[in-house]
N, C-alpha and C positions, 0 to 999 in steps of 0.2 A: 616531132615525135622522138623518144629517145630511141636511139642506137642500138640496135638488133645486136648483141654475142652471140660466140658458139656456146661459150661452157657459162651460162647464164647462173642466177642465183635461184635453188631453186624454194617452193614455199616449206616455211617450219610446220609440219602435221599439228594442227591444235586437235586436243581429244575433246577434251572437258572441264566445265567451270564445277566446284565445290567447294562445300565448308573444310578448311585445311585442320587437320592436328595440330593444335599450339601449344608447346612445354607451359606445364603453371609455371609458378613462382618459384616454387621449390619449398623449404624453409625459412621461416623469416628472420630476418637478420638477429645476430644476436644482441645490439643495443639495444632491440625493439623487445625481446625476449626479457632483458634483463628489467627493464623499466618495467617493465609491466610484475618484475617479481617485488617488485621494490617502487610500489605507488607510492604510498607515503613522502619520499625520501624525493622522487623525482617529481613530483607534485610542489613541493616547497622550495625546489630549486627552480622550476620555472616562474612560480611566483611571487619568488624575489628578484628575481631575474628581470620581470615585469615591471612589477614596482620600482624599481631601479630605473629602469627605461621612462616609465610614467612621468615619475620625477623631474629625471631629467629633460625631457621634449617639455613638458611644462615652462620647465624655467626658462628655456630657449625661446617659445612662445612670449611669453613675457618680455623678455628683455627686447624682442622683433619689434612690438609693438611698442616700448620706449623709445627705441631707437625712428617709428615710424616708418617703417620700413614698408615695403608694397606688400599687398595684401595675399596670401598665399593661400591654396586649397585647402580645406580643413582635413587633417591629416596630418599622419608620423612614420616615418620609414624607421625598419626596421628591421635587423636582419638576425635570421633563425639559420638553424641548420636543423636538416631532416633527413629520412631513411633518402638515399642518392637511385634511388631505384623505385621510390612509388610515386603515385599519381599526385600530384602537386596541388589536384583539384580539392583536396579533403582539408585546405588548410583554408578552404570559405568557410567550412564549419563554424572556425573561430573568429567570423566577421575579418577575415584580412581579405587586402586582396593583393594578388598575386603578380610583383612586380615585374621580376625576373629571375630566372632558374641561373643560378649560380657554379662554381667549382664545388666538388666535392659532397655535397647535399645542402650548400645555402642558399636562401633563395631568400631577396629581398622582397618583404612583406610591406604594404601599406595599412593603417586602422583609423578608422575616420573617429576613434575613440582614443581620445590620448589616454585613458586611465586603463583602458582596456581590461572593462568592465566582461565582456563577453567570454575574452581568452580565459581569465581568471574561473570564472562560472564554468566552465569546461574542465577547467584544469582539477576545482575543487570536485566534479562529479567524477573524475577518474579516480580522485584518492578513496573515494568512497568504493569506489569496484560497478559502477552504474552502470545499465546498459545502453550499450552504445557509445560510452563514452574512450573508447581504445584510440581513438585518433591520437588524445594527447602523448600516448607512449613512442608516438614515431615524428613529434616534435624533438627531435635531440639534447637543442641548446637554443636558448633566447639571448643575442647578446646585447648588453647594455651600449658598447662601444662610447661611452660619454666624450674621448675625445673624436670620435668621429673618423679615426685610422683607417680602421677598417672599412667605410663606405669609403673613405677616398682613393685606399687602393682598390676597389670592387669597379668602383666608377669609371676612376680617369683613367685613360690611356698613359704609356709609360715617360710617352712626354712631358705632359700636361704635370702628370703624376710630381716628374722631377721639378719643373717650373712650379710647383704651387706655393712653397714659399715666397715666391717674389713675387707673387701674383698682386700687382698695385691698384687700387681702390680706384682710381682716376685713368688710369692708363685703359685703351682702348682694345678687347682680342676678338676676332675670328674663330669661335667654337660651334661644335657640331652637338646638338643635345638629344640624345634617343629619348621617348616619352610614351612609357606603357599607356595604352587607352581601352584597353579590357574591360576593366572595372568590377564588380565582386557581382554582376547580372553571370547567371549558370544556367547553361543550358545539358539538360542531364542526355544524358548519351540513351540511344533508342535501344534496349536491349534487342537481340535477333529473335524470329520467331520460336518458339519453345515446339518441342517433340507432341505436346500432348493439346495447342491450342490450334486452334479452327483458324484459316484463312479470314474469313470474317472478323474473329477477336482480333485479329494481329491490324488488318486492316486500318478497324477502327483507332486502335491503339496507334497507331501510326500518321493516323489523320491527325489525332488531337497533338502528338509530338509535334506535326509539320506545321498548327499556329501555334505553337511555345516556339518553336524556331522563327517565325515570322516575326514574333512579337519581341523576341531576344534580338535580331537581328536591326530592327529599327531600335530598341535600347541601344543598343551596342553604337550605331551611327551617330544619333542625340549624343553619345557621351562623346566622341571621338570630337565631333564638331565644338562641343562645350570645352572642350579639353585645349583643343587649339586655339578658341580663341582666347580663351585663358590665360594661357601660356605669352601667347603674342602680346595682351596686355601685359602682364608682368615685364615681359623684354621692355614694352614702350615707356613702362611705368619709370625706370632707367634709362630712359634718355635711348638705349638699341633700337635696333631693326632686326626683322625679320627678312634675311635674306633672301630662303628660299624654302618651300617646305615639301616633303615626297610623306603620302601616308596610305597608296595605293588602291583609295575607295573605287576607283575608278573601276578594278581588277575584280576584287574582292575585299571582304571586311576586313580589317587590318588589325593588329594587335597593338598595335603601333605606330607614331608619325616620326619625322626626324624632320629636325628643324636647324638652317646651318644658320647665325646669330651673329651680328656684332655688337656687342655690349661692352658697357664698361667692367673693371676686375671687379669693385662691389657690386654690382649684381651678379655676375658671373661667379662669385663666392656665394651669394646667399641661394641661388639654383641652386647650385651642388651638393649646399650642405644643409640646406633644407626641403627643397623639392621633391614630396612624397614622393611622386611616380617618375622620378628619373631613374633610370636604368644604366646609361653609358652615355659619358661626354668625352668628345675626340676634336684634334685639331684638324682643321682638312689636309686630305695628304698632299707631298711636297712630290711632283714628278720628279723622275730623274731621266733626262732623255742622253739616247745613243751620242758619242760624239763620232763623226766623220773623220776618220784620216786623210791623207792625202791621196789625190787622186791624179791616175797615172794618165797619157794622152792616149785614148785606145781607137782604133781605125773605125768611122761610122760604117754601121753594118747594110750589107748590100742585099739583104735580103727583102722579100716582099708581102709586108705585113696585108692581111687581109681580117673583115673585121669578123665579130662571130656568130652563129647559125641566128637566125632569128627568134629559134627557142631553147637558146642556153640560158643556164640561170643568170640571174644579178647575184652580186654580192657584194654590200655596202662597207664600204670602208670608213670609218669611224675616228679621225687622225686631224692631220694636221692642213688639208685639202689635200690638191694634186694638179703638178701642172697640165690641164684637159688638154693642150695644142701639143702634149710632146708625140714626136712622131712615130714612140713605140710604144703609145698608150692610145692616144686621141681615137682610134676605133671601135675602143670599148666603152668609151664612157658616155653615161647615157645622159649627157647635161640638160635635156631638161629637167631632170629629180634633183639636178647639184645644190646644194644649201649651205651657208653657211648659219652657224647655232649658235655662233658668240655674240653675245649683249651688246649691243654700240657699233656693231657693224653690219653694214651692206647684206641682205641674203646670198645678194648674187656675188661677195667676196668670197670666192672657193679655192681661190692658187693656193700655192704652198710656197711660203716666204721664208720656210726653215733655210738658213746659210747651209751652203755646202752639200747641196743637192739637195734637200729637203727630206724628208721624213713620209707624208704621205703618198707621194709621189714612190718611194722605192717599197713602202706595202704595197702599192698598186699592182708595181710591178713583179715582187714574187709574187703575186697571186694569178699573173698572163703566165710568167717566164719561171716557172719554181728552183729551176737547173742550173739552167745558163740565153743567153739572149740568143740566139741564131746568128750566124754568119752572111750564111747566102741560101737560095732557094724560096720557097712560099711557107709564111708561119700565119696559121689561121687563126687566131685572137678566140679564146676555148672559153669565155664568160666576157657577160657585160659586166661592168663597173658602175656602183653609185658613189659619190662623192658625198659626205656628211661632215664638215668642216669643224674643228671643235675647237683645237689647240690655236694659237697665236704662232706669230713669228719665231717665237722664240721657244716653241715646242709644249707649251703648257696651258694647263687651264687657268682661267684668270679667275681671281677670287669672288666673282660675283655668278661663277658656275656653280653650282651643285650637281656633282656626278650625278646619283640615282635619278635628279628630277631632268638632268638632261638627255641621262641614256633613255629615258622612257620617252624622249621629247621625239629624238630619232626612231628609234624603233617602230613607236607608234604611226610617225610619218611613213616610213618603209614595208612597214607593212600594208596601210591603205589603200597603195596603190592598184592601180588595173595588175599589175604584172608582180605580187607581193616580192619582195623580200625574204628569205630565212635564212640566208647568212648572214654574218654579221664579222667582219675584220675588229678587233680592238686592242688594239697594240697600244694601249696607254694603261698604266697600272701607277700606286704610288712609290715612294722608294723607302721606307721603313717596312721590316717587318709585320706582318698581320697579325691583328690580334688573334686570337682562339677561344678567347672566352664565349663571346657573341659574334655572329654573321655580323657583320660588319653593311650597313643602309645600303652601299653600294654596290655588293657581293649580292645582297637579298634582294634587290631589285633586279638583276640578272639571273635570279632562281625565276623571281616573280615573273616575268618577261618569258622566260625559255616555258617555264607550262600555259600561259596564258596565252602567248602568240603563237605559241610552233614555230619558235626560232634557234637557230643553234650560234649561237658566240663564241668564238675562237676567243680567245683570252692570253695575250702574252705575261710568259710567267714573269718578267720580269727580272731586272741586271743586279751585278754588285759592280758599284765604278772600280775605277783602278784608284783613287786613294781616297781614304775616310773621309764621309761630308756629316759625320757625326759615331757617337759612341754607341748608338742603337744600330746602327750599318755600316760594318766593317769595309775598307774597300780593299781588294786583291793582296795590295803592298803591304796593308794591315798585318794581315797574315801572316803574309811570307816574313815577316819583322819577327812577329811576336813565336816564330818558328814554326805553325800551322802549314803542314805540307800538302799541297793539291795532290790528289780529289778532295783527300780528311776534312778540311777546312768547311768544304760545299757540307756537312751534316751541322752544321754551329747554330746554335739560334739565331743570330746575327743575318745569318743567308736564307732563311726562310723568306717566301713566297712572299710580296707583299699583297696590298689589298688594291684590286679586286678579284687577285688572283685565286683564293680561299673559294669563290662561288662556289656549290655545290653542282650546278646545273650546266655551266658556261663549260666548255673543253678549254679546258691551260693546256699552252705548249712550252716546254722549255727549250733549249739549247744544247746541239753538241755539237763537234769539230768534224770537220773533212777533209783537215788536212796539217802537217805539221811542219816544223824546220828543225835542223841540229845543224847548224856551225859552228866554229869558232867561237863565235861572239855571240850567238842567240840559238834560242835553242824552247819549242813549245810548252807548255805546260803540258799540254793535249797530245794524246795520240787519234788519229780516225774513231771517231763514233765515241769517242770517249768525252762528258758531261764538258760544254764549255767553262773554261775557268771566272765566268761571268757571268753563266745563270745559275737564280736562286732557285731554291728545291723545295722539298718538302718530309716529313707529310704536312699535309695543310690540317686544318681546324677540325679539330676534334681525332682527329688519326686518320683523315682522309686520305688517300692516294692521291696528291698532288705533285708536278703537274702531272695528267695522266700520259701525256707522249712528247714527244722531245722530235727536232727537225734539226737541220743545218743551218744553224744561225752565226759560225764565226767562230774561231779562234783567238788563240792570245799567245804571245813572246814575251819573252823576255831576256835581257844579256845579262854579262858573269858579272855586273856589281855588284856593290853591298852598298844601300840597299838597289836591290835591280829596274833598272830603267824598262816599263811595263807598255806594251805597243801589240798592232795588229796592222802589219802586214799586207799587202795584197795577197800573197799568196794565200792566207788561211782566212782571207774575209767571203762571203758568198758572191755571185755575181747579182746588182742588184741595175735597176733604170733609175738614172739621177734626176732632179730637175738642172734644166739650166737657167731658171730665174735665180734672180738677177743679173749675174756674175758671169755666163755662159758654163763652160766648162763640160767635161764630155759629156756623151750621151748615156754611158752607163762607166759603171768602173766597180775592182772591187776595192772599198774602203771604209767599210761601216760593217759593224757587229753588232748581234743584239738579239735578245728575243723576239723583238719588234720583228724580225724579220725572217725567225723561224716559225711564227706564227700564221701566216700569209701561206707558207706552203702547206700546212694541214689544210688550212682554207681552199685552196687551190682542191686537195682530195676531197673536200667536204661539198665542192661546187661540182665536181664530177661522179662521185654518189650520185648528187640531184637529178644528173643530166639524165642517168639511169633508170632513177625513180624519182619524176616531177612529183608524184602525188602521195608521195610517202611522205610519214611525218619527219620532224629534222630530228627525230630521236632516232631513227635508224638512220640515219648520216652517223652520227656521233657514236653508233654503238658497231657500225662497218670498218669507222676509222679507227677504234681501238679494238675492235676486233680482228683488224689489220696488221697491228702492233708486233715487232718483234725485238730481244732484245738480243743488243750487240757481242760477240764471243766474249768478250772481258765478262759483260754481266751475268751468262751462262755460265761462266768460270769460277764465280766469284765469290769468294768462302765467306762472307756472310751479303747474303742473296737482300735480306732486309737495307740496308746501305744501298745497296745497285738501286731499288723502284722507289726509295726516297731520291735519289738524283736522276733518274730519267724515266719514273712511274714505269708505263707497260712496255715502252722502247720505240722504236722508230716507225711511223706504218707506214703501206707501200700503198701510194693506187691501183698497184696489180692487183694486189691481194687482197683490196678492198671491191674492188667495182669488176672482177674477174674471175673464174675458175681456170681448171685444167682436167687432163686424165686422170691427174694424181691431188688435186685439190677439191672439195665440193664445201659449198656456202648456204647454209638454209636459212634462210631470215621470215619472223613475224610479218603481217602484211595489214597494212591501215591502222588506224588508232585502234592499239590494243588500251583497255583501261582496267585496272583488277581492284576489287573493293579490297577495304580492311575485313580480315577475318576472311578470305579468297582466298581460291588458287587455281590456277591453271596449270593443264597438265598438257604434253607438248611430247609427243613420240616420233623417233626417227627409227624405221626398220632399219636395220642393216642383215644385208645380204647373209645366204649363208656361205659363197665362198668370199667374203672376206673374213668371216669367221674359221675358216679352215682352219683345226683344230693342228692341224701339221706343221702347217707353214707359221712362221715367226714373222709380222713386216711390222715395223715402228711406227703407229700411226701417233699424230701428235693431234690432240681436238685445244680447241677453243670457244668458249661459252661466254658470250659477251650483254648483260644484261644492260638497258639503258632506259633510265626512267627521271620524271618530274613529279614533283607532287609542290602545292602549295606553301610557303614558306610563313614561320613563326616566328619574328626577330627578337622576341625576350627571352625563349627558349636557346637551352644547349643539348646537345649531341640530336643524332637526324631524329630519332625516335619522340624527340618532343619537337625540335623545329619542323620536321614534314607532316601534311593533311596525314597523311598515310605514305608508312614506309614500307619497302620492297625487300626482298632478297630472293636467291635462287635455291633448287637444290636437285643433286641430278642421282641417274642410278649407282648404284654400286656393280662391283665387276661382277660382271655373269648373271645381275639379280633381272628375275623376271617382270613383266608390265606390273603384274596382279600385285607382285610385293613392293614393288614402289608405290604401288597407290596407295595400298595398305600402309605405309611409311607416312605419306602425305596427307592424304586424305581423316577427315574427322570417322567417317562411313565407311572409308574403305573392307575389302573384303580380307575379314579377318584371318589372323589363322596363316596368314601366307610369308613367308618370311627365309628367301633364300639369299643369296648373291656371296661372294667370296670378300668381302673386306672393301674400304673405299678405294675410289678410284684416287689416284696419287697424284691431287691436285696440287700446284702450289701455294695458294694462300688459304682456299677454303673459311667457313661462317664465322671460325673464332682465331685468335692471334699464335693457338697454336698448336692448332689440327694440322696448318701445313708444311709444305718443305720451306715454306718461309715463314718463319718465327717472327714475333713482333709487329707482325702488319696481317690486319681481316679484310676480307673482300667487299664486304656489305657495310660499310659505312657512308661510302660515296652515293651516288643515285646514276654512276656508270660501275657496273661490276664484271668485272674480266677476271677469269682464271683457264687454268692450260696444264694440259698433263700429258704425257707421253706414256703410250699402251700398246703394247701387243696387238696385233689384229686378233688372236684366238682368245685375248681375255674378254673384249663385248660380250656384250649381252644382245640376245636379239632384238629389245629395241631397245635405244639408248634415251631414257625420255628426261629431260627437264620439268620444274617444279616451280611456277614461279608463283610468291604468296605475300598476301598485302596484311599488310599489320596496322594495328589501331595508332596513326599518330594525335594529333592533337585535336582535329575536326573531331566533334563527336556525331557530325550528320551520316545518318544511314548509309546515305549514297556517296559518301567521300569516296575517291579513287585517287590512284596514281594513272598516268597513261604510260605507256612504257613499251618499248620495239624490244626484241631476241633477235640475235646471231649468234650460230652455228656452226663448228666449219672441220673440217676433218681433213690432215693435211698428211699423207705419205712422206716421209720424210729424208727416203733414201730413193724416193722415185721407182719402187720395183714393184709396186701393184698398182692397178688401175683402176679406181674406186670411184669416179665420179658417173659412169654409165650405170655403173651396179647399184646408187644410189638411186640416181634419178627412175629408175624402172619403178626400182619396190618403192618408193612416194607416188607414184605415178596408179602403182598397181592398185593399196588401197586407199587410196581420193577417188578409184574409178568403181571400187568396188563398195565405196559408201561407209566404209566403218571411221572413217574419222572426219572429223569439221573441219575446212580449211578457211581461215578469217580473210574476208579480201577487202 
């Protein structure tokens, strides 16, 4: 049973589900305006544009087939740019089909018609003024690209990108190939019921959508399977292999597969730059693991570990194994789940063979010990442990791994069991910066996973070494050479997050310091709480808030040379549990940095959440723990505030403040799987008292509104709005505004006419990049949304409600939803009023008096 509190969490008051008010469009763009004034003129430019294209894919056709080459799908890639803001789906009209959503409004088009006879017949019924025929004015630009430039930059990764000239015909690579499997089969979106038609009509109407859905859905599978093995053939047809393939039919229909490939450079040229439905080709990423410093002799500890309750959570560690017999671990680990998941080796090989204490062995251990190890007295072991063995000796995936089809391999196993799974340790990321164009196969299958299972992934953000292991990842000394002075440096492209850090769904944790040195000879980068000079930042992909919280993961030194000799310390490294395989050596020590091992301690709060609430979904872990979040005085100081939540997102969080209240603290969270359709909205009221409204008294109360949600992921698409089923965001009262006019704000129906409140509440990021006190960065891009404002007690309103509302993403099925937990929390901040009795009463009062729904 979980643990009885005094100052417990108490439930978020849900009111009401409704059709939500959704802004149009507004105006339509002005290139869309302008074409359309000027048919004639943009008629003939796209259909020489075409023509051109025609031409050319012709001739390449031809020479394929002199050359004898393997026989490829019928089809011609192509790429268009369109209005960056409309529905992607109106470009089936013109018989394409829709590869993948690009930068800026391009979007690679596939046409099983190289003359493209269909586009043209469209084009020529716009010049005429026909009806219907308007699509063509928000086709932009058709471009011919004859030498194929521009798909190559579209395509490859920055590596790959620079490698392609010496990409050799004979020589053998290791590619990753993303492969749209959509296909130009449309399933038209179920409009909602109309004002003036009968349940019956709608009904029926609804029936005959639900077989077009049937019928589109088993199209959809036929193509995806024809697709694969298609593909596989052409790899074999080249002498390749198909490594490993991830395309998640298992979950849901997928939009796409990813296939990791070794082939040779001629065919590995002719995919790329023929391959109608390719979308993105990548090399697999290169880890970059912690190095160990030395390790100082420290007194084995006298204290007496005991093991933990019978019903605390598990939480699977996902690394490099752990040695099971150390003797300040062996009580947690639950070895009969222990696996090892590397190809060619033993299951039951689970140790950690990393030198120099190992690697999974010291995640193990912040996630018992988050602090420091104990001395003397009784330490109760606070979760079990699973072992999920991935990495080799030598800390890394070996090349016949495929991340996405491995993590799904764990997962799935961990979750089956009698006693599930839903955490998930994973301190392994790669060491280049992440892309941003596309979710990246292995990021998207940690979306796919966190909504499908009810799991939450800690996610380490991952390191910059201390000196350059390439020109795409700077390391520390890099820097300091080239004159980039720490923190400035942490904002560079260079030090972005790598991949699988980008996930939208997974919680990234970064890095900061806890502690520093200044002598003579050495002297820290870091002050306390200040960003380690070795974790990477963000924002992540697409202007996400990445990572969204930051732990104690280590510091860094360095002395007065030129250029300066870069080290870590005991003193600023965390206290972590070593292995002593092989070599022996102590039981713990501090001598290792890393995110790898400030990630373990969110984990640690994300397993005492659970302990809290076993039956709550892992979305309300994840939205307690950043709702927990606080940032350090520098960052509250800090003259441009945008910089600070790029290096350590929302700030540090506390298990107090996550899994506790007080007199002066109150927490109201959602309770059980909350799910809001597209075109929804929930409405979610908290009374507040009338003396803490006292209109006299001045007290600073500080709230925080923490939304945390999943929806289904789309790996051709970019920004959330087209990759999620359905995208989320929040929206709350205004100062002093009443219930009636917030609904009326919210709501489609609401009760008109009502319209008070004194101006917004003085959030700081708020819905757009520059409503709030922080400029440059929106709340609502992520699928965890936290924002925080400090108010007056007598500016509230008497109830303070939230707005949470689903938007049409890419699912066009009626019932598409996001699931999604709320937290709440209203913090005194000078501790002079006493606000959590006063809360709990007026919740208490009407849940008993019936006027509102509480979800359980």
């Amino acid at each position: 049973m979980p643990p009885r509190i005094e100052f417990q969490h108490l439930p978020l008051p849900f009111v009401l589900s409704d059709r939500p008010f959704l802004n149009g469009r507004g105006n339509p763009p002005p290139q869309f305006v302008n074409n359309c004034a000027n048919r004639i003129q943009h008629s003939n430019t796209l259909k020489q544009a075409a023509t051109n294209a025609s031409a050319y894919w012709a001739e390449r056709n031809r020479a394929r087939i002199a050359q004898n080459l393997p026989t490829l799908p019928v089809g011609v890639p192509i790429l268009i740019k369109v209005d960056p803001d409309s529905d992607l789906d109106f470009l089936r009209s013109f018989g394409f089909e829709i590869v993948s959503e690009q930068e800026d409004g391009f979007v690679i088009i596939s046409s099983e018609e190289i003359d493209l006879a269909r586009f043209h017949e469209k084009v020529d019924a716009f010049a005429r003024d026909e009806v219907r025929s308007g699509n063509s004015a928000k086709v932009y630009e058709l471009v011919a690209d004859p030498t194929l430039e521009c798909r190559l930059d579209r395509l490859l990764s920055e590596k790959l990108r620079e490698q392609w000239p010496l990409i050799n015909d004979q020589s053998e690579y290791v590619v990753e190939f993303g492969i749209e499997c959509i296909g130009a089969i449309v399933l038209a979106e179920l409009k909602p019921q109309k004002d003036d038609e009968t349940d019956i009509k709608y009904e029926t109407r609804k029936l005959r959508w639900e077989r077009k859905r049937t019928e589109a859905y088993e199209k959809w599978d036929e193509l995806r399977l024809q697709r694969e093995d298609q593909f596989i053939t052409i790899v074999e047809d080249y002498d390749g292999e198909v490594l490993d393939l991830i395309d998640g039919a298992a979950i849901f229909l997928p939009d796409s597969f990813t296939a990791r490939v070794r082939i040779c450079g001629l065919g590995f040229k002719d995919l790329v730059l023929n391959y109608p439905y390719l979308f993105e080709v990548t090399e697999p990423d290169t880890l970059l693991a912690e190095v160990p410093g030395l390790s100082q002799p420290v007194p084995n500890p006298e204290f007496q570990v005991a093991g933990p309750d019978e019903h605390a959570p598990f939480v699977c560690v996902i690394d490099s194994g752990i040695q099971e017999e150390h003797t300040l671990l062996r009580n947690a680990i639950d070895t009969a789940t222990s696996e090892c998941f590397i190809p060619g080796k033993p299951s039951t090989d689970v140790a950690d063979y990393v030198d120099n204490g190992g690697h999974g062995t010291r995640v193990a251990g912040a996630i018992l010990y988050p602090n420091q190890i104990p001395r003397h007295g009784r330490y109760q072991l606070p979760f079990w442990i699973r072992n999920a063995r991935v990495l080799d000796e030598h800390n890394k995936l070996i090349d016949d791994i495929f991340p996405p089809a491995l993590l799904s391999r764990v997962v799935d196993k961990y979750c089956a069991l009698r006693h599930p799974t839903k955490i998930f340790n994973h301190s392994i990321s790669g060491f280049h910066p992440c892309r941003i164009r596309h979710m990246s196969s292995w990021a998207a299958q940690m979306d796919l996973l966190s909504y499908d299972k009810d799991v939450l992934i800690i996610q380490s953000a991952g390191n910059l070494s201390r000196n350059s292991l390439g020109p795409i990842r700077y390391g520390i000394a890099d820097h300091v050479r080239a004159g980039r002075r720490y923190p400035s440096y942490l904002l560079e492209d260079s030090c972005r997050i790598p991949n699988p850090s980008q996930s939208l769904q997974a919680l990234t944790v970064g890095s900061v310091a806890h502690a520093e040195i200044n002598t003579p000879d050495t002297v820290s980068f870091e002050t306390p709480g200040m960003p380690s000079a070795f974790t990477t930042t963000g924002l992540g992909i697409w202007g996400s808030i990445k990572p969204e919280v930051v732990e104690f993961g280590g510091g860094t030194v360095h002395d007065r040379g030129n250029p300066p000799n870069i080290v870590s310390p005991p003193e600023v490294c965390p206290e972590l549990v070593r292995s002593t395989y092989p070599n022996g050596g102590p039981a713990f020590a501090r001598d290792c940095v890393g995110t790898s091992f400030s990630a373990p301690k969110v984990a640690h709060i994300a397993a005492s959440i659970e302990a809290l609430f076993p039956n709550e979904p892992a979305l309300l872990y994840r939205a307690l723990i950043v709702n927990s979040a606080r940032w350090p005085r520098w960052a509250e100081n800090h003259h441009t505030k945008a910089n600070a939540i790029r290096k350590i997102g929302y700030g540090i969080p506390d298990v107090d403040r996550a899994t506790t209240n007080s007199l002066y603290r109150v927490t109201l969270i959602s309770s059980g799987e909350m799910r809001v359709k597209a075109r929804e909205a929930h409405i979610y009221r908290v009374p507040i008292p009338d003396d803490l409204r006292n209109i006299i008294e001045e007290h600073s109360i500080r709230i925080d509104v923490t939304l945390s949600y999943a929806a289904k992921p789309k790996r051709t698409r970019r920004n959330p709005r087209n990759y999620l089923s359905t995208w989320v965001d929040w929206k709350s009262s205004k100062i002093g505004e009443s219930y009636d006019s917030f609904r009326t704000r919210i709501l489609r129906d609401g009760a008109r006419g009502v319209n008070d409140g004194e101006g917004e509440i003085p959030w700081m990021l708020r819905e757009r990049d520059h409503w709030g006190n922080i400029t440059g960065v929106k709340r609502s891009i992520g699928t965890v949304q936290k924002d925080w404002a400090y108010l007056n007690s007598n500016q509230f309103p008497e109830d303070f409600c939230i707005g949470v509302i689903g938007h049409p993403g890419w699912d066009k099925d009626v019932d598409s939803s996001a699931k999604y937990s709320l937290a709440v929390s209203f913090d005194a901040i000078n501790s002079d009023i006493e606000i959590y009795s006063s809360i709990e009463i007026a919740v208490e009062a009407i849940i008993n008096a019936g006027q509102i729904v509480v979800e359980v």
